[in-house]
C-alpha positions in Angstrom: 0.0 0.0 0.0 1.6 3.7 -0.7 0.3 5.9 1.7 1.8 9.6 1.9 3.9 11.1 4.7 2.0 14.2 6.8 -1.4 13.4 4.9 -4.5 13.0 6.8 -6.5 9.8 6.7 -9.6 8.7 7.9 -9.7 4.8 8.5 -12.6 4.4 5.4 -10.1 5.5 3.5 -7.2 3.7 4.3 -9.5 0.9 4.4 -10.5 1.4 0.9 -6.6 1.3 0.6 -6.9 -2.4 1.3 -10.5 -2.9 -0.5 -10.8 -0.8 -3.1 -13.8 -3.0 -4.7 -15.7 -4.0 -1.6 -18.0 -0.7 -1.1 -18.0 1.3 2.3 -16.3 0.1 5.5 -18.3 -2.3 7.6 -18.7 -0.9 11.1 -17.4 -2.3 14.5 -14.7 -5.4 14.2 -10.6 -4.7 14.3 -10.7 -1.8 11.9 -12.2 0.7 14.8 -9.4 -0.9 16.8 -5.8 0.4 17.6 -4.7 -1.8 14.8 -5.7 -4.5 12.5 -3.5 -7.0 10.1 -4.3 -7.4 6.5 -2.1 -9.6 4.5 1.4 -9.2 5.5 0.5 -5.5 6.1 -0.4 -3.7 9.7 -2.3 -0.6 10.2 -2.0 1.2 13.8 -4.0 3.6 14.6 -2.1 6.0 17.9 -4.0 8.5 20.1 -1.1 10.9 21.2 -2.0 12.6 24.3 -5.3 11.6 24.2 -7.5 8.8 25.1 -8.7 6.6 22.6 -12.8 5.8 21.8 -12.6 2.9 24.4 -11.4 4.9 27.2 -8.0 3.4 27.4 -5.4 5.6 27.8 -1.7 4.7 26.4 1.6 6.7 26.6 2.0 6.7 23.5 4.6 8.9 22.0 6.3 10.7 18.3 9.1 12.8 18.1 9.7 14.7 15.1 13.2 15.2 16.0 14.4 11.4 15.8 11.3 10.0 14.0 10.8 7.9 16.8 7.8 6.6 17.8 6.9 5.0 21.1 3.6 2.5 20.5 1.7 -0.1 23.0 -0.2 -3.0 22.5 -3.8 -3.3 23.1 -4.2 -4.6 27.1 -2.3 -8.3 27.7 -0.7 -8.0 24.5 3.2 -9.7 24.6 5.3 -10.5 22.6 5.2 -14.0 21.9 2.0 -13.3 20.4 1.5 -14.2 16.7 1.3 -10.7 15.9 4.0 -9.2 17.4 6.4 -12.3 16.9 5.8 -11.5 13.0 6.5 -7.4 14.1 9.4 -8.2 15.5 10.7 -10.4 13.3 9.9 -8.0 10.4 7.5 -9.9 8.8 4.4 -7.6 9.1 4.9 -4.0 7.7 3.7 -2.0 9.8 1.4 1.3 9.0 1.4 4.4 11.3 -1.6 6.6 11.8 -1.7 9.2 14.8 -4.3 12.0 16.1 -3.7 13.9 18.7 -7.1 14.6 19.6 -9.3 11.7 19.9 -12.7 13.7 18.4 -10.7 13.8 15.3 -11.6 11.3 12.3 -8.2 12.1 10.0 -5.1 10.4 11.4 -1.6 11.5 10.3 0.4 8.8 8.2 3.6 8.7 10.3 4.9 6.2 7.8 6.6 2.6 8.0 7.7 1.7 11.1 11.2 -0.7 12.2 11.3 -2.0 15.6 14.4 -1.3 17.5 13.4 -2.3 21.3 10.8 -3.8 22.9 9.8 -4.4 26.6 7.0 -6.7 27.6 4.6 -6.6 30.8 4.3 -2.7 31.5 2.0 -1.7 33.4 -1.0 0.6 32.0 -4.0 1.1 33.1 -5.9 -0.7 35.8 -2.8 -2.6 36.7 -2.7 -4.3 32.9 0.5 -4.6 31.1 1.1 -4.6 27.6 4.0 -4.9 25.6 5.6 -1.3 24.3 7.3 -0.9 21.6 10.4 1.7 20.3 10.1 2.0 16.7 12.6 4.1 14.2 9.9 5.8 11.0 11.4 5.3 7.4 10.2 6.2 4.0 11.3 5.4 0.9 14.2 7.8 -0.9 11.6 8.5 -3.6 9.3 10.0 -1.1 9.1 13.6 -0.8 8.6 14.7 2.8 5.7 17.4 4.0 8.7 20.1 4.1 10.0 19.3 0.9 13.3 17.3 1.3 13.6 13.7 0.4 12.9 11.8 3.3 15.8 9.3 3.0 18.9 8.7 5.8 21.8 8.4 3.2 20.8 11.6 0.5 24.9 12.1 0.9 25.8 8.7 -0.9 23.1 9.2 -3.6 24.4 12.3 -5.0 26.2 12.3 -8.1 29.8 13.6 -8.1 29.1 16.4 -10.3 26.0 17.4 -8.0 25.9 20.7 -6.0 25.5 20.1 -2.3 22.2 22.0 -1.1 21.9 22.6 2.5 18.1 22.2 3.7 17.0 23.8 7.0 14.3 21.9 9.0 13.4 22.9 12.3 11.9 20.4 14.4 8.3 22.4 14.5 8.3 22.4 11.0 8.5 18.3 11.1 6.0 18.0 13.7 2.9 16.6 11.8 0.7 17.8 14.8 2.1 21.2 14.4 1.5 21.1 11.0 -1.9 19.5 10.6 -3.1 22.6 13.0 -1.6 25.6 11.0 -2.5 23.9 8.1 -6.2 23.4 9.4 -6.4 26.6 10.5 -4.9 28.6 7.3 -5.4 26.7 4.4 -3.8 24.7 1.9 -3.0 27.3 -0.5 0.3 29.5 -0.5 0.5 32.3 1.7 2.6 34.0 -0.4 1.6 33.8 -4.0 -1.6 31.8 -3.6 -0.3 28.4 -5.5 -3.1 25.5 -4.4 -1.6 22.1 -5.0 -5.4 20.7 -5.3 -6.3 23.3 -8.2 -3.2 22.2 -10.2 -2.8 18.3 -9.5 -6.3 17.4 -8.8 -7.0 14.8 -6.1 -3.2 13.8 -5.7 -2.7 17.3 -4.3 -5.5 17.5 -1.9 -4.8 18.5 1.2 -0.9 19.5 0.9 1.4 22.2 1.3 4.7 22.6 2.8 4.8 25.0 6.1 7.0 27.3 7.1 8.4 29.1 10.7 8.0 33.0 9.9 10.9 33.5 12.5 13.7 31.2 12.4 14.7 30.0 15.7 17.8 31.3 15.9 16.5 34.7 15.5 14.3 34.0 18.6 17.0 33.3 21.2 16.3 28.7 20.5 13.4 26.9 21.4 10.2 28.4 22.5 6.7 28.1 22.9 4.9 28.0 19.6 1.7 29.1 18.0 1.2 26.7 14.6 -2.4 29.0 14.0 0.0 32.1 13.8 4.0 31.1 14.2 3.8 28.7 10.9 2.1 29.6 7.6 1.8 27.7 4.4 4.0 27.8 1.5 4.4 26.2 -1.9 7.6 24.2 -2.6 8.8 27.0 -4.7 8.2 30.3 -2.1 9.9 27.7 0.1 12.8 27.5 -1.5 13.0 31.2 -2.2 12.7 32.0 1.6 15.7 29.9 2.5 17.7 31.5 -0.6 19.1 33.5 2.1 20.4 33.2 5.4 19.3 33.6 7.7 15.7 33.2 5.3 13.7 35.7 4.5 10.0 36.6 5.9 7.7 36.1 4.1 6.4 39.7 3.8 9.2 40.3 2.3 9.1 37.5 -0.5 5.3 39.1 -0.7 7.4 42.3 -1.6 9.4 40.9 -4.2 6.4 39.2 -5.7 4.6 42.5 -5.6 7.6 44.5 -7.1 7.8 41.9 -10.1 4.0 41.8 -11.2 
């Protein structure tokens, strides 16, 4: 299945992924679970600092720094279980989906996941244990990621020796999807700068994407602080993107607005 990093899904449509003939989702059964199997495939569904539907409450975790996800099992889950023996083993491909608000219907596709730890009996709620897992995120080198750099962990080694070497700044707000799915909620899809809307010009494929942008670089702020994504991040094509990190430190984009302005 070829989902797309940063897009929002809701679980009919991933499940249509899976059953693309087979008509609208049947209610109730493992697909309005945390997670069901199909094939050789997983899907996991994550409430992040939220409770799920059920009431149970997990400590689940992402960070955008690492691409790191920490994930639990349903209640008296382990890991000589079927399921997570073939996890573990890497015989399932697992599927990640988060929300960080449980009245939400769209998840987040976090991407593939590869187990790197796992601990068995921890202790959740009610005194239950389930096994928790540490999983590394990849995505494949063709992938381009929600900020516009190709999501792969050896770029270096790929590029050609006649290649200029291009230096992309990513802050970590900018790859947090949560942060992202509220600017982008809040302000649209469509540039913020010169008004490009991926939807208009590739149809369906481009629905619901843009890149996002911090309006003041962290380093002009004195490093991390708290952040606004309604007001703090705005939405950008790939190419304004580009042009606001043309520069360094990057331009604002009123100023980009300017230049725009100047040349029409």
């Amino acid at each position: 299945m070829q989902f797309y990093k940063g897009t929002k899904y809701t679980r009919e449509q991933i499940w249509k992924q899976f059953h693309p003939d087979s008509g609208n989702k049947p209610k109730g059964g493992d697909w309005d679970t945390g997670y069901v199997r199909e094939g050789n495939e997983l899907v996991a569904f994550l409430n992040i600092d939220a409770a799920g539907r059920t009431g149970h409450d997990f400590d689940n975790a992402y960070d955008p720094n690492s691409e790191t996800l920490t994930w639990f099992g349903k209640p008296n889950t382990h890991s000589e279980q079927p399921t997570f023996k073939k996890l573990i083993s890497g015989a399932l491909t697992p599927h990640f989906f988060a929300r960080w608000d449980n009245k939400n219907t769209n998840f987040i596709y976090l991407g593939i996941g590869t187990i790197f730890s796992f601990q068995d009996k921890v202790v959740i709620q009610n005194g239950k244990t389930a096994i928790r897992l540490q999983i590394e995120l990849t995505a494949p080198t063709e992938t381009i990621g929600a900020e516009g750099r190709i999501e792969s962990r050896n770029v270096d080694n790929q590029l050609p020796l006649y290649a200029k070497r291009l230096q992309v700044l990513v802050n970590r707000y900018e790859r947090d999807p949560n942060k992202r799915a509220q600017c982008l909620a809040h302000n649209g899809y469509e540039c913020q700068i010169c008004g490009f809307s991926f939807v208009t010009f590739y149809g369906e494929l481009g629905r619901d994407f843009c890149h996002v942008h911090h309006i003041e670089p962290l380093s002009e702020t004195g490093g991390e602080r708290e952040l606004d994504p309604t007001k703090d991040l705005i939405p950008v094509c790939a190419n304004c993107h580009a042009m606001l990190h043309r520069k360094t430190p990057a331009l604002k984009p009123s100023d980009l607005i300017l230049i725009l302005n100047k040349k029409n």
